[in-house]
N, C-alpha and C positions, 0 to 999 in steps of 0.2 A: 793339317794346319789347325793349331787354336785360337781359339776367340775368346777376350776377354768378357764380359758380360754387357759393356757398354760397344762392343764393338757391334755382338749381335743385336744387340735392340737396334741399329745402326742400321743393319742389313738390314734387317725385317721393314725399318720405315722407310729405306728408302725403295726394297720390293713391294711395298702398297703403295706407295708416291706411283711408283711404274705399272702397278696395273691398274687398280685405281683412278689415279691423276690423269698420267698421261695417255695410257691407253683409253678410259674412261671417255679424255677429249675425243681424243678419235672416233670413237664409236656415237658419242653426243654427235659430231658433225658427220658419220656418215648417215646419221636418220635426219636430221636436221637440214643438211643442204650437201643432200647426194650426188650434184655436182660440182662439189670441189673437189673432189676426188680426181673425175677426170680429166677438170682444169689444172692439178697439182700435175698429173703424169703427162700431159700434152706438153707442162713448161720443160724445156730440155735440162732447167740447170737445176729446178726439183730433181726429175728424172736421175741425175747423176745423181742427187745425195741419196734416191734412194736404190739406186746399186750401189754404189758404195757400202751403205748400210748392209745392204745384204751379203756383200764382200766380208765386210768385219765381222756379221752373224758366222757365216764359214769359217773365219780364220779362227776367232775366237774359239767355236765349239772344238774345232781341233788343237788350240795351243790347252784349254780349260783339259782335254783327257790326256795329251800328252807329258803333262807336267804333272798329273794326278791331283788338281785341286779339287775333282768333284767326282761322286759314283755316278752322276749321270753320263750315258752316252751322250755321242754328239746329236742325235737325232734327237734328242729330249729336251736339250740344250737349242737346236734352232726350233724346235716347236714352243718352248715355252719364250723366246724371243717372238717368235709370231703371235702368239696368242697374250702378251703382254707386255714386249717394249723390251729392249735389251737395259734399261734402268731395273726390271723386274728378274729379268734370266739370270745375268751376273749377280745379283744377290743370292739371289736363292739356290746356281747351282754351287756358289760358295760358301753359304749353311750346308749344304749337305754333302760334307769330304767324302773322299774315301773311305771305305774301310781299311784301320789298321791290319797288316796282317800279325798275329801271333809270330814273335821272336823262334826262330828254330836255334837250338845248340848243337852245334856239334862236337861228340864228343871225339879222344881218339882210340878209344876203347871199342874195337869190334868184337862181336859175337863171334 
């Protein structure tokens, strides 16, 4: 898949919004007040959104290599969602496609 030049800049700022911004907050308030953490996971209807989320990290990383939008595996693809926000994963494993493979011919001319 191509990108126009405004599409990448696009991607790129909104994968530093997601590691950055969002995950940034995250990290700010787990040194900040380390137990909101536990209070978020005790709430049950936190709890859902963040199975959920983690739900969507799995589907994603499997729909993102079955359709070949990106050369990351899927294990690359939920590590770089855990370590920086599915705003930062989905950018970035979609900067970095697949590789094209080289066009084969065939001819009907055997040796």
């Amino acid at each position: 898949m191509e990108y126009t030049r405004a599409e990448r800049f696009w991607l790129m700022v909104l994968a530093a919004v997601g590691l950055l911004g969002i995950n940034g907050t995250f990290l700010w308030s787990l040194y900040a007040r380390p137990g909101t953490v536990d209070a978020a996971l005790s709430n049950p209807l936190a709890l859902a959104f963040v199975i959920e989320a983690m739900l969507l990290v799995v589907i994603l990383a499997w729909l993102f290599r079955k359709f070949g939008l990106t050369r990351l595996g899927w294990g690359w693809f939920i590590a770089l969602s855990l370590v920086g926000s599915l705003a930062f994963a989905i950018p970035v494993a979609l900067l970095l496609p697949k590789p094209q493979r080289p066009a084969t011919t065939t001819s009907g001319d055997r040796p």
